[in-house]
C-alpha positions in Angstrom: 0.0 0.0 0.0 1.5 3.0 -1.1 2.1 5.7 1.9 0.5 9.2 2.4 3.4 11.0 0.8 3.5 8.7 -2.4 -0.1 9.5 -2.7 0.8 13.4 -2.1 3.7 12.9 -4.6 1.2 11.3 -7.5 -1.0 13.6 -6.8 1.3 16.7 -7.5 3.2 15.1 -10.4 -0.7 14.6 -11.9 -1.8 18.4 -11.2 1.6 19.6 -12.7 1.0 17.5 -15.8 -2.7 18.4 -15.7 -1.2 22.3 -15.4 1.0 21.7 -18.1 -1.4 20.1 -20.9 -3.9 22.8 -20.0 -1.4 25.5 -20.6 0.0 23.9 -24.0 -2.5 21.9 -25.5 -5.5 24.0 -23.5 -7.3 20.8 -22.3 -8.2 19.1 -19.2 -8.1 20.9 -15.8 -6.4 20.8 -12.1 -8.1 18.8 -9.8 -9.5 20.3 -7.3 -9.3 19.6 -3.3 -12.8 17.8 -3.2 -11.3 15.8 -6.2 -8.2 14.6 -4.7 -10.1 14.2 -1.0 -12.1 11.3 -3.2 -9.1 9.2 -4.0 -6.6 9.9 -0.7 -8.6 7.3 1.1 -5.9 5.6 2.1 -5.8 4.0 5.8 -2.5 3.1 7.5 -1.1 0.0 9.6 -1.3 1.9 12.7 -5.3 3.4 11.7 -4.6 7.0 10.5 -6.7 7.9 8.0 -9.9 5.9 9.5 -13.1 7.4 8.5 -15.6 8.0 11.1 -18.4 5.6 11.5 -18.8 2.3 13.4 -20.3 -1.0 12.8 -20.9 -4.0 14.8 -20.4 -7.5 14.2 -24.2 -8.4 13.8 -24.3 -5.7 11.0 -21.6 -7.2 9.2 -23.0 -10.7 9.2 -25.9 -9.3 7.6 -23.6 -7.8 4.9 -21.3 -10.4 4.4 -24.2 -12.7 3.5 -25.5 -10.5 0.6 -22.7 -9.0 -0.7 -19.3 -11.6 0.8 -20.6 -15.0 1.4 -20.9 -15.7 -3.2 -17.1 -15.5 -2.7 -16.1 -15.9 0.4 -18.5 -18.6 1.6 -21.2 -18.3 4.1 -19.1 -18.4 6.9 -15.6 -17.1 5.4 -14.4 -20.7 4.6 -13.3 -19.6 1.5 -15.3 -20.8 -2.4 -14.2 -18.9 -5.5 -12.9 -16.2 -3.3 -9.6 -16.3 -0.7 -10.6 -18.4 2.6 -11.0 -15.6 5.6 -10.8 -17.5 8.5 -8.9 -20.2 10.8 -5.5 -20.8 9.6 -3.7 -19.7 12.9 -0.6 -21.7 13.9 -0.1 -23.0 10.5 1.9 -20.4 8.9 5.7 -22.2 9.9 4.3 -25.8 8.5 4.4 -26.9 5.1 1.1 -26.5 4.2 0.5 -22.8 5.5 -2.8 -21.2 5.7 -3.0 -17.4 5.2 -6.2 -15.7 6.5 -7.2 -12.8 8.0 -6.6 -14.8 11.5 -3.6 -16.4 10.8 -1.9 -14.1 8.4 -2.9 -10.4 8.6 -0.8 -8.1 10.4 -2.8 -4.7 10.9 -6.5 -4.6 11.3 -6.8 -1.2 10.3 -5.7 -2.6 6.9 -7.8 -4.5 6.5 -10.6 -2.0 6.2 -8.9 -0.4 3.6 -8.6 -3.5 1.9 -12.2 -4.2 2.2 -13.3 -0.4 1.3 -11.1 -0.3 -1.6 -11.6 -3.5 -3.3 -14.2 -5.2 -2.1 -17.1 -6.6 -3.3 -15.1 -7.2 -6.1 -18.7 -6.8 -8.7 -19.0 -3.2 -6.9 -15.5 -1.5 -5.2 -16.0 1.2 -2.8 -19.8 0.2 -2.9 -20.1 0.0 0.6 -20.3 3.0 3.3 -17.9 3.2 5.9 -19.8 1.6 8.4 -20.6 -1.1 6.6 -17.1 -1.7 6.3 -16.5 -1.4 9.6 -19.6 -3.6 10.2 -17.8 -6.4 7.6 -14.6 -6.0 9.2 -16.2 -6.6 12.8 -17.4 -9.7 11.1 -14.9 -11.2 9.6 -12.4 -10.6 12.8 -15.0 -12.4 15.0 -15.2 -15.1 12.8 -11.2 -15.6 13.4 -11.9 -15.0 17.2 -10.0 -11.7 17.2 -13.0 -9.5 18.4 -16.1 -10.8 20.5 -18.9 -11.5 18.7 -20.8 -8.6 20.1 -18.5 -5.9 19.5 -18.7 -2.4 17.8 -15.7 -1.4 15.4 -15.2 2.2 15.3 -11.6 4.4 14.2 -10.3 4.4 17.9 -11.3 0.2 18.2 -9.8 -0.9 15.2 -7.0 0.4 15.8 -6.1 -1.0 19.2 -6.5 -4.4 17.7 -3.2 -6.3 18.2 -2.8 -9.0 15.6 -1.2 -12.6 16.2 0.9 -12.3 13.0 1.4 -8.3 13.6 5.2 -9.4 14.3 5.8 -12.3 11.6 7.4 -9.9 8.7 10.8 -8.4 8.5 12.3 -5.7 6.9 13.6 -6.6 3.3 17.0 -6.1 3.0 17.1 -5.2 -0.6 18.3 -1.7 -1.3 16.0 -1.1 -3.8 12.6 -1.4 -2.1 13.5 0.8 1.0 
């Protein structure tokens, strides 16, 4: 996920071209502030850039069965789309499972994730408490959150992942 100053740098290198193929070729138009607000929706690892809303895990069963469970399968096992749930313990065997459970490191990224991409038939369909709603879901299904909990900025955040530790830096020197 790219960071907030990638975004910021994308974002001026686009209004400077924009600037510059209005001025020569007297087309197009700088975005404006309300423009770029729509597409820096970014959320980081540690929850900045959360929306406000909240949703609770009740809510997002409700969701998940109309708009997840084609995909995902009625209770996250996984069909035609990636299995959500159980998986933890596995990832050091040979036959690792990677799940939200088992595998993600931030929850805050994964309502990005969700928000961004997902349903795949309708991206950034759903309103930011229904992703919180969906994410409250699919973390109780993986036992992270009780099944009667409310998902809001401040929650999600605070949520400590089991795999939040399991990946280290790459030591490349060209992906720093």
């Amino acid at each position: 996920m790219p960071s907030r100053s990638s975004i910021a740098l994308i974002v001026l290198v686009a209004s400077m071209t924009s600037a510059l193929a209005q001025s020569r070729y007297g087309i197009g138009r700088a975005a404006t502030p309300e423009e770029i607000a729509g597409w820096n929706i970014d959320v980081g690892r540690d929850g900045s850039g959360l929306p406000p809303g909240s949703g609770t895990v009740s809510r997002g069963h409700d969701i998940f069965v109309q708009q997840c469970a084609a995909c995902h399968g009625e209770n996250g096992e996984g069909a035609v789309g990636d299995r959500l749930v159980e998986g933890q313990g596995t990832l050091a065997t040979a036959k690792p499972v990677r799940t939200v459970g088992s595998y993600w490191p931030y929850a805050p990224t994964l309502f990005d994730y969700i928000r961004r991409a997902m349903p795949q038939n309708a991206p950034q369909s759903l309103s930011n408490d229904d992703v919180y709603a969906v994410s409250a879901y699919i973390l109780s299904l993986n036992g992270i959150v009780s099944a009667d909990a409310t998902l809001d900025a401040k929650s999600l955040a605070a949520i400590r992942m089991s795999n939040r530790g399991g990946f280290g830096g790459d030591p490349r020197p060209d992906v720093k």
